[in-house]
C-alpha positions in Angstrom: -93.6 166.2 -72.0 -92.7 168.8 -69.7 -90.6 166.8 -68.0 -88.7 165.8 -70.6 -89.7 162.2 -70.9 -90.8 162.3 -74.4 -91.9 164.4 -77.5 -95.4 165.5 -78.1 -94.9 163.3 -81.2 -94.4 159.8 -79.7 -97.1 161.0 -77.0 -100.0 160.9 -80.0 -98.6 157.5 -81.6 -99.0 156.0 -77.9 -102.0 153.8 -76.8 -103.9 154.9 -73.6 -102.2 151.8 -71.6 -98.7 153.1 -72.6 -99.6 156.6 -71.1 -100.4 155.1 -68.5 -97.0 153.5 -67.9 -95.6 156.8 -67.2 -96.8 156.7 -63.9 -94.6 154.1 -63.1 -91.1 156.1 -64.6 -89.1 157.3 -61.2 -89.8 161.1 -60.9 -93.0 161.0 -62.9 -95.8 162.5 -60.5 -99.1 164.2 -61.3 -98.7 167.1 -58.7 -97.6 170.6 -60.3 -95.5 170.7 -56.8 -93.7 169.0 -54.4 -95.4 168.9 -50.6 -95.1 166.9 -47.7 -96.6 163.8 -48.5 -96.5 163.4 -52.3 -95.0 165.1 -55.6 -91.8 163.3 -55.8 -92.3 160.8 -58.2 -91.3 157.7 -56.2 -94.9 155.6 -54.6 -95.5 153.9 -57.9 -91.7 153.3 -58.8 -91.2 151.8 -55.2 -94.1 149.5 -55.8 -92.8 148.3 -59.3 -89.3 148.1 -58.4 -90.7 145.8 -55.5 -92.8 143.8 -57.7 -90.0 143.3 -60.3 -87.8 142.2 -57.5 -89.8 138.8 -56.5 -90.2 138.6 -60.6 -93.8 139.9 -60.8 -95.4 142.7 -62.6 -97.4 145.7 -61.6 -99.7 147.1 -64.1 -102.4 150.0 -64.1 -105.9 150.4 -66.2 -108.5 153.2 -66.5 -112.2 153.5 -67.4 -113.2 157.1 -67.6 -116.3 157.7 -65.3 -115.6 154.4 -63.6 -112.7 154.8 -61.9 -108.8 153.2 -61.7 -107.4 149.8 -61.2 -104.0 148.8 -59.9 -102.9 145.2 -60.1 -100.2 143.4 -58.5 -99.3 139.7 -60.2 -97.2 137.9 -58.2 -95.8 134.1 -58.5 -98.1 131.6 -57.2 -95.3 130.1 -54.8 -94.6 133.7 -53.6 -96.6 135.5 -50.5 -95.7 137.5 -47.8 -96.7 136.4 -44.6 -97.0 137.5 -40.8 -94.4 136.0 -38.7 -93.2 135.5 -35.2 -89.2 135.8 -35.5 -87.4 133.8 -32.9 -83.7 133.0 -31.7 -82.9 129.2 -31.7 -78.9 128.0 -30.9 -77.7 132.1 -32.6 -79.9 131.8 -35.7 -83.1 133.6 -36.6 -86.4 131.3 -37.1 -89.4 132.4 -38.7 -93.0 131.0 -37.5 -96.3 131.5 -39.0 -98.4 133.8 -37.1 -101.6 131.5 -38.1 -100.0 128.8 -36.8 -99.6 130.0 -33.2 -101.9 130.2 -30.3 -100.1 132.1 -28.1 -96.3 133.3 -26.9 -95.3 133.2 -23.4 -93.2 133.4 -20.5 -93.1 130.5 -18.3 -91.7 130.4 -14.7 -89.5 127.3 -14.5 -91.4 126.3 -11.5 -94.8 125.7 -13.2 -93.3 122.9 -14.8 -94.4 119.5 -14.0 -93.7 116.0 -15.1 -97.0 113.9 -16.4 -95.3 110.5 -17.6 -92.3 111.4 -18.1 -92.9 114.5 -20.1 -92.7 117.9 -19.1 -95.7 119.7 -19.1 -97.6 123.3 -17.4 -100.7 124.5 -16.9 -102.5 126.6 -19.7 -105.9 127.9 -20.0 -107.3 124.4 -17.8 -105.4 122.6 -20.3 -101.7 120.3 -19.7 -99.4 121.5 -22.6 -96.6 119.2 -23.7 -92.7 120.7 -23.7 -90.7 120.5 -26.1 -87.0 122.3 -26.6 -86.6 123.9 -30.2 -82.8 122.7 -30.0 -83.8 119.3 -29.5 -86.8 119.3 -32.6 -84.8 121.0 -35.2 -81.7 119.3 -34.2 -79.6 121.9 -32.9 -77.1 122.5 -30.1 -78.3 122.4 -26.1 -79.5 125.5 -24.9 -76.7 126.8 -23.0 -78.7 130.0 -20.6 -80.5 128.2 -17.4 -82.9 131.0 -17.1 -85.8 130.8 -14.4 -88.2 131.9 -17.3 -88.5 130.2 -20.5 -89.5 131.6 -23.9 -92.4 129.5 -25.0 -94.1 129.4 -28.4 -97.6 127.6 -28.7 -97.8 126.0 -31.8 -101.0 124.3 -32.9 -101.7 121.7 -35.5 -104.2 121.0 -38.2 -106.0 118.5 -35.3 -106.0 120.8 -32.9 -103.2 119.6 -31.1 -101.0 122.3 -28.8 -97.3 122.0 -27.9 -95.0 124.4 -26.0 -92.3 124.8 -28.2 -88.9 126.8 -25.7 -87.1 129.0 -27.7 -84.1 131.1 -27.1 -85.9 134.7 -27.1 -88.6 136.5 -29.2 -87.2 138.9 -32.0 -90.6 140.3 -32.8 -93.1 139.9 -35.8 -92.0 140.6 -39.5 -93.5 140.1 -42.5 -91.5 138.5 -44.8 -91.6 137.6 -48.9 -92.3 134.1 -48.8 -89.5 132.3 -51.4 -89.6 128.8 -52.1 -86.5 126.6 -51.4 -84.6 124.8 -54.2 -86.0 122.1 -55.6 -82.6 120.3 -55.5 -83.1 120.4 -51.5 -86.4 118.4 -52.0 -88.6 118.6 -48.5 -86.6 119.8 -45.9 -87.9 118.7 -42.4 -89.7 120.7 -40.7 -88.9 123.7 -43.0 -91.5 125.3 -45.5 -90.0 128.2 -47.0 -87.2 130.9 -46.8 -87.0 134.8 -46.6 -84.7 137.4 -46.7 -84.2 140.0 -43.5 -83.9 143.6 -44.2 -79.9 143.4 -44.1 -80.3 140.8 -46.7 -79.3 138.0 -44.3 -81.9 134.9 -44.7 -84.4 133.3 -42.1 -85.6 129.6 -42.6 -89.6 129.8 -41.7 -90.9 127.2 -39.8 -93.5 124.2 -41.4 -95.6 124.5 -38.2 -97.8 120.8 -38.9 -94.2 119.0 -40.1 -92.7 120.2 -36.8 -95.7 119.2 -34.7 -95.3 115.6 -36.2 -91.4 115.5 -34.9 -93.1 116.6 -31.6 -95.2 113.3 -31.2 -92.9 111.4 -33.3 -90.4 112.1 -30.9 -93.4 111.6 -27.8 -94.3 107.8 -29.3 -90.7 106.9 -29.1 -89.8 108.4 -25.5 -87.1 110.4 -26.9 -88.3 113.6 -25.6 -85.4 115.2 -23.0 -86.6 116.2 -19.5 -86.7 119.6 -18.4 -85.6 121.3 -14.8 -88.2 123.1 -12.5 -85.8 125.3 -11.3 -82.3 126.9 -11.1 -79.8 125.9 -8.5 -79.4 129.2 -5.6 -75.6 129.8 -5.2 -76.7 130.9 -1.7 -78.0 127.4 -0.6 -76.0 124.4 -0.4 -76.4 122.1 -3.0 -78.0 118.8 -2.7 -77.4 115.7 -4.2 -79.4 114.9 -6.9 -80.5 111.2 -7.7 -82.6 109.5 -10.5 -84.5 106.4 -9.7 -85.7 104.7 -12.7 -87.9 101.4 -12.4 -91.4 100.7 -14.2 -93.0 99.9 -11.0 -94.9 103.0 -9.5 -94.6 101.1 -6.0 -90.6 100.8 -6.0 -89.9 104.3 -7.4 -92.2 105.7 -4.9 -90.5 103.7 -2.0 -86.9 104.8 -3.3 -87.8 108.6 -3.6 -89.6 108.6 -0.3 -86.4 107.1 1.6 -84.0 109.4 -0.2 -85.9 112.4 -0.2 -86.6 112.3 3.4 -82.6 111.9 4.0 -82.4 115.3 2.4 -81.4 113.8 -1.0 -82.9 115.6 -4.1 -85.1 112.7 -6.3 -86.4 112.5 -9.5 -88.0 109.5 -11.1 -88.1 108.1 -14.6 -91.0 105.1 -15.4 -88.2 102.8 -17.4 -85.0 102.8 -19.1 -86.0 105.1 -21.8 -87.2 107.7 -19.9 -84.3 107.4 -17.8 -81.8 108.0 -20.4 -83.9 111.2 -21.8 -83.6 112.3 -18.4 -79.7 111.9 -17.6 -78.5 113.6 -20.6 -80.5 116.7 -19.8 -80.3 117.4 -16.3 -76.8 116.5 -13.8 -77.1 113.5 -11.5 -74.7 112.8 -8.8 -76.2 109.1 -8.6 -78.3 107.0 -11.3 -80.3 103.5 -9.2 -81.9 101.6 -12.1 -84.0 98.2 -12.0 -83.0 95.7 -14.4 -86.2 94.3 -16.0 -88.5 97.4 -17.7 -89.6 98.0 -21.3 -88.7 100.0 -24.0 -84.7 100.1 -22.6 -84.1 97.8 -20.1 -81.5 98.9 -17.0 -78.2 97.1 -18.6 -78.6 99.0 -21.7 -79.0 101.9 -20.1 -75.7 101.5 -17.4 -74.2 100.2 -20.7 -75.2 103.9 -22.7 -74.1 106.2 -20.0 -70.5 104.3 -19.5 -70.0 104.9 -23.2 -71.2 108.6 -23.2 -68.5 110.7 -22.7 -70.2 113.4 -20.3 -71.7 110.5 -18.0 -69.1 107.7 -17.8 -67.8 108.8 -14.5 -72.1 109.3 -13.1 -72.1 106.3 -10.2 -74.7 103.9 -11.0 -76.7 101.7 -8.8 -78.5 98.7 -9.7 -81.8 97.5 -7.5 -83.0 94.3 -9.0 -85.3 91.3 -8.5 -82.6 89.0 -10.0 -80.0 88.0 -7.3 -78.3 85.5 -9.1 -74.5 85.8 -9.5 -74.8 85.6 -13.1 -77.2 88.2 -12.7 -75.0 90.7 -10.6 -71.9 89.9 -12.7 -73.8 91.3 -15.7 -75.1 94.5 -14.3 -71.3 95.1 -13.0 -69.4 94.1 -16.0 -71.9 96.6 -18.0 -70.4 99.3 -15.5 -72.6 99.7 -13.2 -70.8 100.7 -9.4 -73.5 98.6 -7.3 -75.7 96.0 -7.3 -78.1 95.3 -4.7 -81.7 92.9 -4.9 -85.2 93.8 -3.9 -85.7 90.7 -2.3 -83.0 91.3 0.7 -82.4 95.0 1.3 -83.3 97.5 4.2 -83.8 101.0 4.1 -80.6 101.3 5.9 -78.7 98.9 3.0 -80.2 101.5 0.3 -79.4 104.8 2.3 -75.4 103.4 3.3 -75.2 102.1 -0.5 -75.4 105.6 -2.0 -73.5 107.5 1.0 -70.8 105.1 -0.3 -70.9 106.0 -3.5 -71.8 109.9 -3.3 -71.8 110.5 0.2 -73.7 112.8 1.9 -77.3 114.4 1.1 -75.4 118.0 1.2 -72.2 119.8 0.1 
């Protein structure tokens, strides 16, 4: 009343839970004066106002001798939750906290291939790699940093991938709101949230995206990454991808190249090949004919259509030597063919100085 609020009238027709509302009113305060930490009128206003924003309630009870209760009611499809913002192709993603082992930094070098996957060394355990970009559908990364930004997701069977990321933005905790239902399930995504400048953040359905992961792993469609960045210092070698399914051949190839100064990665079949080409540059592609999953004319006939690698020279090393055979491979685009059965070292190593020349440049 001395406040102003109301009359000593309206105060005795009130019921003991509408008194108590007052404490909510902006202003209202129980302190006689104003200090540091309190006085002001404006905890309990803040924490309604909050509530009322995500459409819930805050409400207050007493019991004299026993003490006061504050309750917050808030919807069911509403929480706020502990996440790890991150930067993916300009645009803020949110992940789960719970659904993260770990955040790290990882040396480009540590990165090895197991299959035809890229994978590092983590705690005695081989983690799978994976790019953001390429899971959630987004643009290539465009930095060629020597460290990566890696996110360890883990799923509901204890599964762990390395998810690369753009950079960390830092934890937030963000009010959980549900996406419309007119969107139905959108992949990978569980929820949105808003920022504190309002903008919104998608947050991250950590078990839907670990199911892209090895959906994308079963079907070999998982890109290759680089160990390392190029020195400007150094001259650059020529790089060359041997893909054949038989561990004997590719190993024979690589050998041969490698030791004439050539730069060699492998790929185990056509598939693997093509996941490999459109992430990393090639100055020469030798391919076998006969593998599974994408066979080596499909794969000549993919790259000539591809706008970035039509002009990539392609080799062809094959069992089949009949003309039929050759007149195939070349008519799909490939710049050479040459069979297992009849070629020297020396054929193979003046074959791609033709084409490329040169180990160096």
């Amino acid at each position: 009343m001395a406040r102003g609020l109301t009359t000593e009238e309206t105060v005795g027709r009130l019921a003991e839970a509408e008194l108590l509302e007052f404490l909510f009113l902006p202003g209202f305060s129980m302190k006689a004066t104003v200090s540091n930490i309190s006085g002001r009128g404006v905890g309990l206003d803040a924490v309604q106002a909050m509530a009322k924003q995500v459409r819930g309630l805050a409400t207050v009870s007493s019991e004299f001798g026993f003490g006061t209760r504050f309750q917050l009611q808030l919807p069911l499809t509403l929480s706020v939750l502990r996440t790890l913002l991150v930067d993916i192709d300009g645009e803020p993603y949110a992940f789960p906290l719970a659904g993260i082992a770990s955040t790290i930094k990882l040396p480009r070098t540590r990165i090895e291939l197991l299959e035809g996957r890229p994978h590092f060394r983590f705690e005695d355990r081989q983690i799978g790699l994976v790019t953001a970009h390429q899971v959630l559908d987004r643009a290539e990364p465009q930095a060629d940093a020597d460290e990566l930004s890696v996110v360890l997701i883990n799923g509901n069977r204890g599964e762990t991938h390395g998810l690369i990321v753009d950079r960390f933005l830092g934890e937030r905790e963000l009010v959980v709101r549900p996406l419309d239902p007119r969107f139905a399930k959108v992949k990978d995504i569980s929820a949105a949230a808003l920022m504190e400048d309002g903008s919104p953040v998608l947050i991250v359905d950590v078990d839907d995206l670990i199911r892209s992961v090895d959906k994308l792993a079963s079907s070999g469609g998982l890109r290759t990454l680089r160990r390392g960045t190029t020195s400007p210092d150094l001259r650059r070698r020529k790089r060359v991808l041997v893909v054949d399914d038989s561990l004997t051949v590719r190993e024979l190839e690589r050998k041969l190249l490698d030791n004439n100064g050539y730069e060699v990665e492998v790929a185990i079949d056509g598939m693997d090949g093509w996941n490999a080409i459109r992430s990393e540059p090639f100055d020469l592609v030798i391919t076998d004919v006969d593998m599974p999953r994408m066979d080596g004319i499909e794969l000549v006939t993919l790259m000539k259509k591809d706008s970035r690698l039509g002009n990539t020279p392609i080799m062809i090393v094959s069992y089949k030597d009949r003309e039929d055979d050759r007149r195939r491979g070349l008519d799909a685009g490939a710049d050479y063919y040459l069979t297992k059965g009849s070629f020297h070292d020396e054929t193979l190593l003046h074959a791609v100085v033709d084409l490329i020349g040169q180990a160096t440049e």
